[in-house]
C-alpha angles and dihedrals in degrees: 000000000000122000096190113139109244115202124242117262106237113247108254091230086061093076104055110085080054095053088042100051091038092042086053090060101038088058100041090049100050091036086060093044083048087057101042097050090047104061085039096051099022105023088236118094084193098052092075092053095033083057096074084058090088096084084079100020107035122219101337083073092071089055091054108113109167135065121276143143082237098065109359104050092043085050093055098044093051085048091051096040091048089047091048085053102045087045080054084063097043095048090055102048104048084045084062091044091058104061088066109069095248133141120274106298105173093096092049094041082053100054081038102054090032089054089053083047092058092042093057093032099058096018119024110047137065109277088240092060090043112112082258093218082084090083097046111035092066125228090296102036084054084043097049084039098055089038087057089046087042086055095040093048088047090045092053095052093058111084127267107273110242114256110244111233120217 
């Protein structure tokens, strides 16, 4: 019979307000990066969110330049919903890492978890169910985006910072 300790497993529901609030950053920082890419290499800061659109539209979506609920809202869903589920596996996983005495991982989890995103992503799934804006932001533009996610996935893993009063 083993006596070894086992560690408790961490509850699933544990690791949600961390997904959500580094989910929430993942997806603001690299929306904005989308943005800001694609007014810069398209000339149309709505052409690199409206791309994710093509799960339910195919591939006009990805000729779509102007803002609209069709497209652009959509985009933008599917962006927030796949970075709520990538921050899920973050979140998971660093909650797993946590229960060992070790450095600060997070940044490192981040680049980590962000590096298998961009595998599956642009390898690994059917074109159709790729982001989309992978075909059309360019080696740099898909870098500078899944930086952005990486930080915002690291910045939502440090605590809240505590609010000053008067």
């Amino acid at each position: 019979m083993s006596t070894a300790i086992r560690p408790s497993s961490p509850r699933v529901g544990s690791v949600w307000p961390l997904a959500v609030r580094a989910g929430a950053w993942a997806s603001v920082l690299s929306a904005t990066v989308l943005l800001g890419h694609g007014r810069w290499r398209l000339h149309s800061q709505w052409a690199l969110i409206n791309a994710p659109s093509q799960w339910v539209h195919g591939s006009k979506a990805l000729h779509q330049r102007r803002v609209s609920w069709r497209y652009s809202a959509l985009g933008a869903l599917i962006h927030h919903v796949s970075s709520l589920w990538w921050a899920w596996v973050f979140a998971h996983l660093l909650n797993e890492w946590r229960a060992r005495p070790t450095a600060r991982v997070a940044p490192c989890l981040a680049v980590g978890v962000t590096a298998l995103a961009w595998w599956v992503d642009t390898r690994l799934v059917p074109r159709r169910l790729a982001p989309g804006f992978d075909r059309l932001a360019g080696r740099w533009g898909l870098a500078c985006v899944y930086g952005a996610f990486a930080a915002g996935l690291a910045r939502g893993a440090s605590p809240p910072r505590p609010r000053r009063t008067g």
